[in-house]
Biopython code that builds the backbone (N, CA, C, O; Angstrom):
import numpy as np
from Bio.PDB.StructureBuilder import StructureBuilder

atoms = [
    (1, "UNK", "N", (4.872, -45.269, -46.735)),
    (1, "UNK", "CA", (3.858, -44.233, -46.719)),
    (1, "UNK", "C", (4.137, -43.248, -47.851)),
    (1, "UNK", "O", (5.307, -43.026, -48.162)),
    (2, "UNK", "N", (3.184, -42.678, -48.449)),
    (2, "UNK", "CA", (3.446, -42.002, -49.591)),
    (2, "UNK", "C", (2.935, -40.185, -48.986)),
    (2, "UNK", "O", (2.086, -39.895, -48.143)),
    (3, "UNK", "N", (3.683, -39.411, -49.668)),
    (3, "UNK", "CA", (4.304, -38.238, -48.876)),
    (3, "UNK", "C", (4.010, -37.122, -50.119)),
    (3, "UNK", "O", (4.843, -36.910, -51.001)),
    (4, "UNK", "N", (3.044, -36.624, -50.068)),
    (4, "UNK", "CA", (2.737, -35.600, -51.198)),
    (4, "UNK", "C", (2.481, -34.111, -50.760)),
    (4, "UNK", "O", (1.913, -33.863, -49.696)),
    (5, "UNK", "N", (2.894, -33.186, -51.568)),
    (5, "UNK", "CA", (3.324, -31.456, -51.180)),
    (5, "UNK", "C", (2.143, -31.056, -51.846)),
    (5, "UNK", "O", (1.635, -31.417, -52.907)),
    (6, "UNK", "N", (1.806, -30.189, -50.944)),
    (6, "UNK", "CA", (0.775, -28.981, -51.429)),
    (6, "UNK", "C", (1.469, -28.199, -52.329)),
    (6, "UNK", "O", (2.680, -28.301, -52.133)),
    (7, "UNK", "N", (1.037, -27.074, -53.708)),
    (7, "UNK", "CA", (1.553, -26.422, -54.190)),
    (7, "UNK", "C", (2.263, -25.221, -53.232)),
    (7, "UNK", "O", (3.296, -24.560, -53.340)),
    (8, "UNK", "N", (1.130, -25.287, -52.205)),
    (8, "UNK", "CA", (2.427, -23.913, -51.520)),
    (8, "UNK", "C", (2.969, -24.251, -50.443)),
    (8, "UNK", "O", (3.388, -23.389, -49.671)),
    (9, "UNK", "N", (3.063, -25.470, -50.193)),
    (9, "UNK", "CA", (3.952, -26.416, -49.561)),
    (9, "UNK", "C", (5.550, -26.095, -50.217)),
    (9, "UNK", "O", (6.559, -25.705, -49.629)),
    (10, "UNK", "N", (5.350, -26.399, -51.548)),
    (10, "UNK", "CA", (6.341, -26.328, -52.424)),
    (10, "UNK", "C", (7.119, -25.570, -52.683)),
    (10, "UNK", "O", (8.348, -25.626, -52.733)),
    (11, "UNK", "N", (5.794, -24.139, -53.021)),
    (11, "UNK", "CA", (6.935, -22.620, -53.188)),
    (11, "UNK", "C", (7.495, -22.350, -51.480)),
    (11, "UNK", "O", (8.629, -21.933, -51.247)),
    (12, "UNK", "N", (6.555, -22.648, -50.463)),
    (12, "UNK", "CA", (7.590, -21.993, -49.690)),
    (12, "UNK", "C", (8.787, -22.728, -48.837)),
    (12, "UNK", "O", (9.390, -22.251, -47.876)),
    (13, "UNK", "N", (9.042, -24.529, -49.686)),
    (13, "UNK", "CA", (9.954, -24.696, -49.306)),
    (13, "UNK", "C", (11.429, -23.998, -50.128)),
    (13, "UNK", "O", (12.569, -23.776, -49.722)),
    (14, "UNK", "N", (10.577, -23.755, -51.774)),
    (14, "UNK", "CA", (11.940, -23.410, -52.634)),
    (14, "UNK", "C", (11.986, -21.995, -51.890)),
    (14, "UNK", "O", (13.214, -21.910, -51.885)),
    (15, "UNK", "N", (11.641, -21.028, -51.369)),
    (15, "UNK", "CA", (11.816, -20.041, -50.660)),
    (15, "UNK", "C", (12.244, -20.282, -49.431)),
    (15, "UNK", "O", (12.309, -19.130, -49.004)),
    (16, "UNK", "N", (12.596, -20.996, -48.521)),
    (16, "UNK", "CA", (13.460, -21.735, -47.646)),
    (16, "UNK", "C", (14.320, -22.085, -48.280)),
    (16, "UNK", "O", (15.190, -21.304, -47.895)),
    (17, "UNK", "N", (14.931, -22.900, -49.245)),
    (17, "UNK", "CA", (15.611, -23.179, -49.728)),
    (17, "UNK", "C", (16.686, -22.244, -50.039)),
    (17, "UNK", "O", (17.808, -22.227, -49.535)),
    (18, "UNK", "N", (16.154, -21.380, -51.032)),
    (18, "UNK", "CA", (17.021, -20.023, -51.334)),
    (18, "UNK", "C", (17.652, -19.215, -50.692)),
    (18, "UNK", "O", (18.614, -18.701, -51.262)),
    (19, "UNK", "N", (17.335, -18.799, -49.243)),
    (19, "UNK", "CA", (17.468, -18.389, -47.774)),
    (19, "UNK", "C", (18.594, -19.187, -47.305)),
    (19, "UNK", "O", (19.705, -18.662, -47.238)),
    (20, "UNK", "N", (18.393, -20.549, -46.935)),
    (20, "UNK", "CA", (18.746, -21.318, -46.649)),
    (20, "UNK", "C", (19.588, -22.739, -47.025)),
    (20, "UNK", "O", (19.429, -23.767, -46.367)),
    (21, "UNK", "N", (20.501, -22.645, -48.174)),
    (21, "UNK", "CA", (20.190, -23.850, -48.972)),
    (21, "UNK", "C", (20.828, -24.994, -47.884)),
    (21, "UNK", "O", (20.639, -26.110, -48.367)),
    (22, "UNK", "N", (21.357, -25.056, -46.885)),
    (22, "UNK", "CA", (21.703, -26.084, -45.857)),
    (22, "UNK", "C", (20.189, -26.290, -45.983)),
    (22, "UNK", "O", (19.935, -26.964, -46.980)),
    (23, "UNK", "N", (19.385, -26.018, -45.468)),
    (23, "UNK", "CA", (18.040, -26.577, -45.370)),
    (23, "UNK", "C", (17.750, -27.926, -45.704)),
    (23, "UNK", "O", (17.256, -28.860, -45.072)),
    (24, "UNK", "N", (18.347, -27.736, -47.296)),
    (24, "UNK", "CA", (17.505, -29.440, -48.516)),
    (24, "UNK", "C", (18.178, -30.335, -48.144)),
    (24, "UNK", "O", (17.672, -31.381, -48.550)),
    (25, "UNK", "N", (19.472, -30.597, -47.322)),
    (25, "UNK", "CA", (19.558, -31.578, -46.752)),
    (25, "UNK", "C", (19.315, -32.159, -45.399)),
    (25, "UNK", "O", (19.215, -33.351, -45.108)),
    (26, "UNK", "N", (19.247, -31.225, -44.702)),
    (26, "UNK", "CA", (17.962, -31.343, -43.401)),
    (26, "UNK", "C", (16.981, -31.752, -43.516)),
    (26, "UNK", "O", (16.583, -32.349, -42.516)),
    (27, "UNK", "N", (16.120, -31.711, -44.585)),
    (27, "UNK", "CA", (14.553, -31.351, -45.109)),
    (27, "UNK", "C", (14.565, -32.784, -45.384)),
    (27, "UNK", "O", (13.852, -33.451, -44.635)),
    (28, "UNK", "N", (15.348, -33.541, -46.477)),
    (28, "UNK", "CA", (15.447, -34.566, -46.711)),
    (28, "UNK", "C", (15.692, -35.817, -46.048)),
    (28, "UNK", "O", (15.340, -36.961, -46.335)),
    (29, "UNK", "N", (16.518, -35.256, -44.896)),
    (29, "UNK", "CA", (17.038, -36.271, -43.900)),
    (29, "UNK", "C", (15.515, -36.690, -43.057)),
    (29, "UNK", "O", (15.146, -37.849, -42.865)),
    (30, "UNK", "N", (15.061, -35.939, -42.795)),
    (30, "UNK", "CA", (13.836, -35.420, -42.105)),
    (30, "UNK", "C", (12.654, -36.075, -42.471)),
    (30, "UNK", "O", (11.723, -36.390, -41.731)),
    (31, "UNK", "N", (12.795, -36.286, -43.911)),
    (31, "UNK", "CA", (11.461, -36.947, -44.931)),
    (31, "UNK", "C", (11.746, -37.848, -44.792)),
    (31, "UNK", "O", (10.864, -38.620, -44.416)),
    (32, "UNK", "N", (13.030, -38.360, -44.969)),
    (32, "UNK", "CA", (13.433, -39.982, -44.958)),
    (32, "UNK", "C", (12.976, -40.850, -43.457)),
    (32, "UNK", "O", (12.429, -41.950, -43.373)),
    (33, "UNK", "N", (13.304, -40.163, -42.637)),
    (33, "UNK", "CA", (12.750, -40.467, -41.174)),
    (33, "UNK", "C", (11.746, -40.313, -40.811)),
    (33, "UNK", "O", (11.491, -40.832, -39.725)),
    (34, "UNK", "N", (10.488, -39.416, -41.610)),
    (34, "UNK", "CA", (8.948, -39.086, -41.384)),
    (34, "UNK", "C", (8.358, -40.355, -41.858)),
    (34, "UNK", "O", (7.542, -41.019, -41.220)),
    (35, "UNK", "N", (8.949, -40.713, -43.313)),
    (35, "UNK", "CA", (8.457, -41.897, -44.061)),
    (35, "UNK", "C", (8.223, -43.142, -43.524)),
    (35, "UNK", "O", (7.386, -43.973, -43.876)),
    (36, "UNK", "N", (9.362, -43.217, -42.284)),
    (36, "UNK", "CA", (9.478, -44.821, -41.500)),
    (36, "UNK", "C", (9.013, -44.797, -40.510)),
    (36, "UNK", "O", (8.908, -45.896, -39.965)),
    (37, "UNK", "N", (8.590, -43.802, -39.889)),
    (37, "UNK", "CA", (8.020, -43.948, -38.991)),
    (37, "UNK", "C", (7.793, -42.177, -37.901)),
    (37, "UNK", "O", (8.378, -41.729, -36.915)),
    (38, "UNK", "N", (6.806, -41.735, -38.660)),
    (38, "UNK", "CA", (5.916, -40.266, -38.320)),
    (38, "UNK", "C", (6.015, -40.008, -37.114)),
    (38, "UNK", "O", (6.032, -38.796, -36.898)),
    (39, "UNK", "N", (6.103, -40.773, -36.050)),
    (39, "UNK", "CA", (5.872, -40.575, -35.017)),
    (39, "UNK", "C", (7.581, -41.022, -34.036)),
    (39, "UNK", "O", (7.610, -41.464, -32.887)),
    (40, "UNK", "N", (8.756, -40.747, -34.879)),
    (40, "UNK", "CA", (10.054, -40.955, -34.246)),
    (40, "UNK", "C", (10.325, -39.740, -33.003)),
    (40, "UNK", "O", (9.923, -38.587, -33.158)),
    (41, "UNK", "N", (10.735, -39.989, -32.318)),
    (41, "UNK", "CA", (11.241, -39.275, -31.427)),
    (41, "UNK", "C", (11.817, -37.720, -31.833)),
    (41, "UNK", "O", (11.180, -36.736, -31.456)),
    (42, "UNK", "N", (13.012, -37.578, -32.593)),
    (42, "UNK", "CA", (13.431, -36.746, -33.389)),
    (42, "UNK", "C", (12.528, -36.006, -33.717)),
    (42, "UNK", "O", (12.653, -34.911, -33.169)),
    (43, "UNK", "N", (11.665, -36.079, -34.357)),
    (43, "UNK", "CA", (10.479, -35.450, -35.507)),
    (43, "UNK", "C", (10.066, -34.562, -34.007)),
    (43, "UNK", "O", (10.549, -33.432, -34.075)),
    (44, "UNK", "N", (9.531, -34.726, -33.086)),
    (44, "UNK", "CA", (8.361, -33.827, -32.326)),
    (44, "UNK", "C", (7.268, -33.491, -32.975)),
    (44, "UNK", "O", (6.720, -32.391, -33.046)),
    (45, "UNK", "N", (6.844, -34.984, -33.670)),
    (45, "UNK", "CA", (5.299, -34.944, -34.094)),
    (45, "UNK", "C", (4.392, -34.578, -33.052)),
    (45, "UNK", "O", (4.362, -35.092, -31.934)),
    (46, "UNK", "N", (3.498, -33.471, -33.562)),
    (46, "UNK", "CA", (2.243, -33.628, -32.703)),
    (46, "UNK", "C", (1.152, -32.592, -32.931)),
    (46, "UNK", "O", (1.336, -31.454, -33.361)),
    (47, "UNK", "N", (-0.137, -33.202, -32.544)),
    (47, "UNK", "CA", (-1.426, -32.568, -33.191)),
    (47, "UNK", "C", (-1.324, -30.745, -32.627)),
    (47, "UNK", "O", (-1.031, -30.182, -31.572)),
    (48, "UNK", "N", (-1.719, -30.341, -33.905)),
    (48, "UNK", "CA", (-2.327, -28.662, -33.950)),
    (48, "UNK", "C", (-3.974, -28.764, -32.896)),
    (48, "UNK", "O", (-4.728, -29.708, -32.660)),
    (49, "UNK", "N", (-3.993, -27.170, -32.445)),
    (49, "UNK", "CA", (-5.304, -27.020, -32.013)),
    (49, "UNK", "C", (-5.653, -25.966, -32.294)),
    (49, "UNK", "O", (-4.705, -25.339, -32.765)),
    (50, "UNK", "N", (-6.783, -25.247, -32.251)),
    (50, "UNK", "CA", (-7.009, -23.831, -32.334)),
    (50, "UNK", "C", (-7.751, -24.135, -34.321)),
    (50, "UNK", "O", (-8.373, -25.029, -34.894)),
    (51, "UNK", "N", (-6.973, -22.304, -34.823)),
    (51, "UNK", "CA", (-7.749, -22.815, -36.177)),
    (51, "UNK", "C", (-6.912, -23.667, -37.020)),
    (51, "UNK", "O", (-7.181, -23.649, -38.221)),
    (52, "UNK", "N", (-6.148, -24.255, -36.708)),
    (52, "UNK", "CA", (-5.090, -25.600, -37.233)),
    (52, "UNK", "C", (-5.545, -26.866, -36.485)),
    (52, "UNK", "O", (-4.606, -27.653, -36.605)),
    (53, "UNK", "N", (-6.582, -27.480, -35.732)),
    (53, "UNK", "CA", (-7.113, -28.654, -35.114)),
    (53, "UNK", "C", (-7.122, -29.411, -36.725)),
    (53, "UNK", "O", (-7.156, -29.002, -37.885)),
    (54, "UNK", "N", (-7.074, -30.663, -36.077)),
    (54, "UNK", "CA", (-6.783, -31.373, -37.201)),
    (54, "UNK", "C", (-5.569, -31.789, -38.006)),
    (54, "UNK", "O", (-5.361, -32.779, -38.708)),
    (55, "UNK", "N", (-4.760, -30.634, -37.665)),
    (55, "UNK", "CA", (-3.713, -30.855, -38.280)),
    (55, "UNK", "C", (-2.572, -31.330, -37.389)),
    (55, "UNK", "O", (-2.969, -31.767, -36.309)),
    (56, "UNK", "N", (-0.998, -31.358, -37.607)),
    (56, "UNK", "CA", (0.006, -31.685, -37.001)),
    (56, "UNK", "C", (0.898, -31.322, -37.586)),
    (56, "UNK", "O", (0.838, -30.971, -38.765)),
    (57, "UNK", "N", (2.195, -31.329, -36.701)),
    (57, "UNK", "CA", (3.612, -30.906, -36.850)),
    (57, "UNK", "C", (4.741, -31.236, -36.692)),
    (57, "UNK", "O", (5.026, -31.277, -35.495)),
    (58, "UNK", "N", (5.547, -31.501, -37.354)),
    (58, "UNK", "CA", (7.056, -31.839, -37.188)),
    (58, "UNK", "C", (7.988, -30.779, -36.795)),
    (58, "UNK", "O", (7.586, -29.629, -36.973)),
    (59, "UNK", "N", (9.082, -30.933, -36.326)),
    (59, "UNK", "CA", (10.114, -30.175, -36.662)),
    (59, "UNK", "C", (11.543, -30.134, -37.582)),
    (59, "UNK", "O", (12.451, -30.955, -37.455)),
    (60, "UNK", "N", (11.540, -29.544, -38.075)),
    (60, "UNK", "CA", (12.625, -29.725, -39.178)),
    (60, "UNK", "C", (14.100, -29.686, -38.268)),
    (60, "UNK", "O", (14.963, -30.562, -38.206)),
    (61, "UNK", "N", (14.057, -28.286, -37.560)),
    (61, "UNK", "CA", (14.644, -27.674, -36.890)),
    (61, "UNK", "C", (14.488, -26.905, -35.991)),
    (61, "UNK", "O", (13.501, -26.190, -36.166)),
    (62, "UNK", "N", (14.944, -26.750, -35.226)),
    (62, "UNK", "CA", (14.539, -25.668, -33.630)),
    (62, "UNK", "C", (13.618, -24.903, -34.087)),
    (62, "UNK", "O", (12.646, -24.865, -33.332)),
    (63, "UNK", "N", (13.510, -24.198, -35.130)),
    (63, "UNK", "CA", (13.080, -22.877, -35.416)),
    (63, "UNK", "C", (11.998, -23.686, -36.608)),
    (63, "UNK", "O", (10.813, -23.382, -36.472)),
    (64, "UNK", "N", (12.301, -24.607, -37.664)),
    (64, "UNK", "CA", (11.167, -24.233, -38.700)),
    (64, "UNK", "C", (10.682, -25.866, -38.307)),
    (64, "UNK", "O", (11.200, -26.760, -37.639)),
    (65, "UNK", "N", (9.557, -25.753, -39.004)),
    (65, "UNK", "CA", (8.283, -26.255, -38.603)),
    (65, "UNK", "C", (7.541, -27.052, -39.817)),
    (65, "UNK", "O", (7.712, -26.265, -40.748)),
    (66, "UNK", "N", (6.826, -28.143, -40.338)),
    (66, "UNK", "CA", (6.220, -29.019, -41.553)),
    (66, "UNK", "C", (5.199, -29.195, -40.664)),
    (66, "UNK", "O", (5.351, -29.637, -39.526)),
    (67, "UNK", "N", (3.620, -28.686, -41.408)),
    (67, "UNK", "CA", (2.449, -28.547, -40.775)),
    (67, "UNK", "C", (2.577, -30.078, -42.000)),
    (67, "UNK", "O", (3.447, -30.237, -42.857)),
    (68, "UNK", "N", (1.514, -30.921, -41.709)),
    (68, "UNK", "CA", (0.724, -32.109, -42.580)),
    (68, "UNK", "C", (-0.315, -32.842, -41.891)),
    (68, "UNK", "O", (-0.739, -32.532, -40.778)),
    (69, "UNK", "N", (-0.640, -33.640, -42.452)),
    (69, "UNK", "CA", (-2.043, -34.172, -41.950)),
    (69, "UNK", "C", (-2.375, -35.118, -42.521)),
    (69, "UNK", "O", (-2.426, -34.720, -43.684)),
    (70, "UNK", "N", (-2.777, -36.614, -42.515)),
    (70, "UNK", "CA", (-3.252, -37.669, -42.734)),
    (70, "UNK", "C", (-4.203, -37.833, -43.069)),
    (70, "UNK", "O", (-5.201, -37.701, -42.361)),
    (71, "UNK", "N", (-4.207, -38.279, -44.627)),
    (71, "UNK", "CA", (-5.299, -38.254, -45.257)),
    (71, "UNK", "C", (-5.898, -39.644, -45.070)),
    (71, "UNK", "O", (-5.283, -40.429, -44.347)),
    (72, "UNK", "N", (-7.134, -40.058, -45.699)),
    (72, "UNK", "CA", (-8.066, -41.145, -45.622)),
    (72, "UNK", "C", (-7.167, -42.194, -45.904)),
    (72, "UNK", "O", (-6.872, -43.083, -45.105)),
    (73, "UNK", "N", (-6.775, -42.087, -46.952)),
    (73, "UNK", "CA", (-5.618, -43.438, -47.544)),
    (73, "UNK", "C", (-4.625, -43.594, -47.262)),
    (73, "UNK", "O", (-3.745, -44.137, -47.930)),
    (74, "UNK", "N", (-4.520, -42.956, -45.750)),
    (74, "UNK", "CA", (-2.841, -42.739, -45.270)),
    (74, "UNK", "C", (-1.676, -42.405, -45.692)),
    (74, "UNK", "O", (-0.577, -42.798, -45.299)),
    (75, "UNK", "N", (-1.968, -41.590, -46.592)),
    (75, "UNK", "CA", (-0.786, -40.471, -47.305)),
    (75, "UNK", "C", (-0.720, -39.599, -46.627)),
    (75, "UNK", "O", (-1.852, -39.222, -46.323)),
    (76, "UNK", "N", (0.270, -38.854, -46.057)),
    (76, "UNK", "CA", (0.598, -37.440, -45.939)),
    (76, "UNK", "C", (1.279, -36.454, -46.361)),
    (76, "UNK", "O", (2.465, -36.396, -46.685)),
    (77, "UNK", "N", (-0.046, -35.169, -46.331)),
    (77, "UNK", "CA", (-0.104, -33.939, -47.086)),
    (77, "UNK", "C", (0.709, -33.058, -46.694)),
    (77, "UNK", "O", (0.108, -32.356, -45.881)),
    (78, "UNK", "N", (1.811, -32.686, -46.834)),
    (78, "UNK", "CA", (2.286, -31.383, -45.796)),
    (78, "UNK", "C", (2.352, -30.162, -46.641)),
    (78, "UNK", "O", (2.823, -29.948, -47.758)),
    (79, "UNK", "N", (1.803, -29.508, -45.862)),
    (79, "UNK", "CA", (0.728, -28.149, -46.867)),
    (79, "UNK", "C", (1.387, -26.998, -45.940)),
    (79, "UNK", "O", (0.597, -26.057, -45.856)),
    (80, "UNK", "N", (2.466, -26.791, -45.286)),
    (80, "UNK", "CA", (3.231, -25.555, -44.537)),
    (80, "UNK", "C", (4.167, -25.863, -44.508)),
    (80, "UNK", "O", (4.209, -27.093, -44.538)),
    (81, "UNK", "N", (5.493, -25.225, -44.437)),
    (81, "UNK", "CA", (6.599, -25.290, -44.023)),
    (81, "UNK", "C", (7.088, -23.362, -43.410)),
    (81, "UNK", "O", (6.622, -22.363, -43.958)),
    (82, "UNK", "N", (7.964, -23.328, -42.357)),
    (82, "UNK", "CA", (8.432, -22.319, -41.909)),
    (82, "UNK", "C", (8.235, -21.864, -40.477)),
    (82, "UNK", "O", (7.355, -22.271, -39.719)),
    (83, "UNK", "N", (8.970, -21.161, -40.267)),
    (83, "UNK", "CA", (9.350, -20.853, -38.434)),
    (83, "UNK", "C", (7.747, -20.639, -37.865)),
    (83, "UNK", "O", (6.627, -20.391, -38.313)),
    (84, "UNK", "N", (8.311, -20.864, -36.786)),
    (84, "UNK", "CA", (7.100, -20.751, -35.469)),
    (84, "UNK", "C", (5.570, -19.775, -36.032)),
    (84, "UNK", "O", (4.411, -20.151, -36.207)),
    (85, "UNK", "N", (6.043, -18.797, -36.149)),
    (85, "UNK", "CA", (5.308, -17.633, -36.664)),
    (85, "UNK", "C", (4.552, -17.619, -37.588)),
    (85, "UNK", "O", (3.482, -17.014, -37.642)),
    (86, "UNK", "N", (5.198, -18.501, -38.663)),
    (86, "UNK", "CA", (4.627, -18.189, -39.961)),
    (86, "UNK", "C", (3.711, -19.496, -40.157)),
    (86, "UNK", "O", (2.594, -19.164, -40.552)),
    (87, "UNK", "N", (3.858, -20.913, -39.993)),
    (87, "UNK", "CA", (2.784, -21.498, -39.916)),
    (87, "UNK", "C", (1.595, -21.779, -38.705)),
    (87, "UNK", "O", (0.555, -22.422, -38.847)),
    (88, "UNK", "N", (2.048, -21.146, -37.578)),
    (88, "UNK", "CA", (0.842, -20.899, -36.642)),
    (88, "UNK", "C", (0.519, -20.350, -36.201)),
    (88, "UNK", "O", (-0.515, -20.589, -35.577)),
]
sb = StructureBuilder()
sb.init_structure("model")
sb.init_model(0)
sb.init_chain("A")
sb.init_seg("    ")
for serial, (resi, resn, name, xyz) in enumerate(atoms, 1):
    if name == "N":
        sb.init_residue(resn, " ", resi, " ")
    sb.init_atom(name, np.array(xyz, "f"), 0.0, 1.0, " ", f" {name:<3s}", serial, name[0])
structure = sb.get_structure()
């Protein structure tokens, strides 16, 4: 599956990052396991409702959060990253 970042997907992971730099290998471990299969146990994939319907969520970690969403050609977009609060 091919796995593409929103631009502010991006800045606010390098702003997680900076905060956090344990993060990029969490983050990564995380992608590697989204890639094979989105719907693993681990992940706590599952659909958004409200003004996020449509969308869905992983967990990175207890606390932060990868909003994305499945596009037509079965790529996924993940266009949020960050704690509870800040992407919903």
């Amino acid at each position: 599956m091919k796995i593409l970042f929103t631009p502010s997907f991006t800045r606010a992971l390098r702003t997680l990052w900076k905060k956090n730099p344990e993060l990029e290998n969490v983050f990564w471990k995380k992608v590697e396991i989204f890639h094979h299969s989105p719907f693993h146990t681990s992940l706590k994939t599952h659909n958004l409702g409200g003004k996020l319907k449509g969308l869905r969520s992983f967990s990175l970690t207890k606390d932060i959060r990868i909003v994305f969403e499945f596009m037509p050609d079965g790529t996924a977009l993940f266009s949020n990253i960050g704690d509870h609060d800040e992407v919903y």
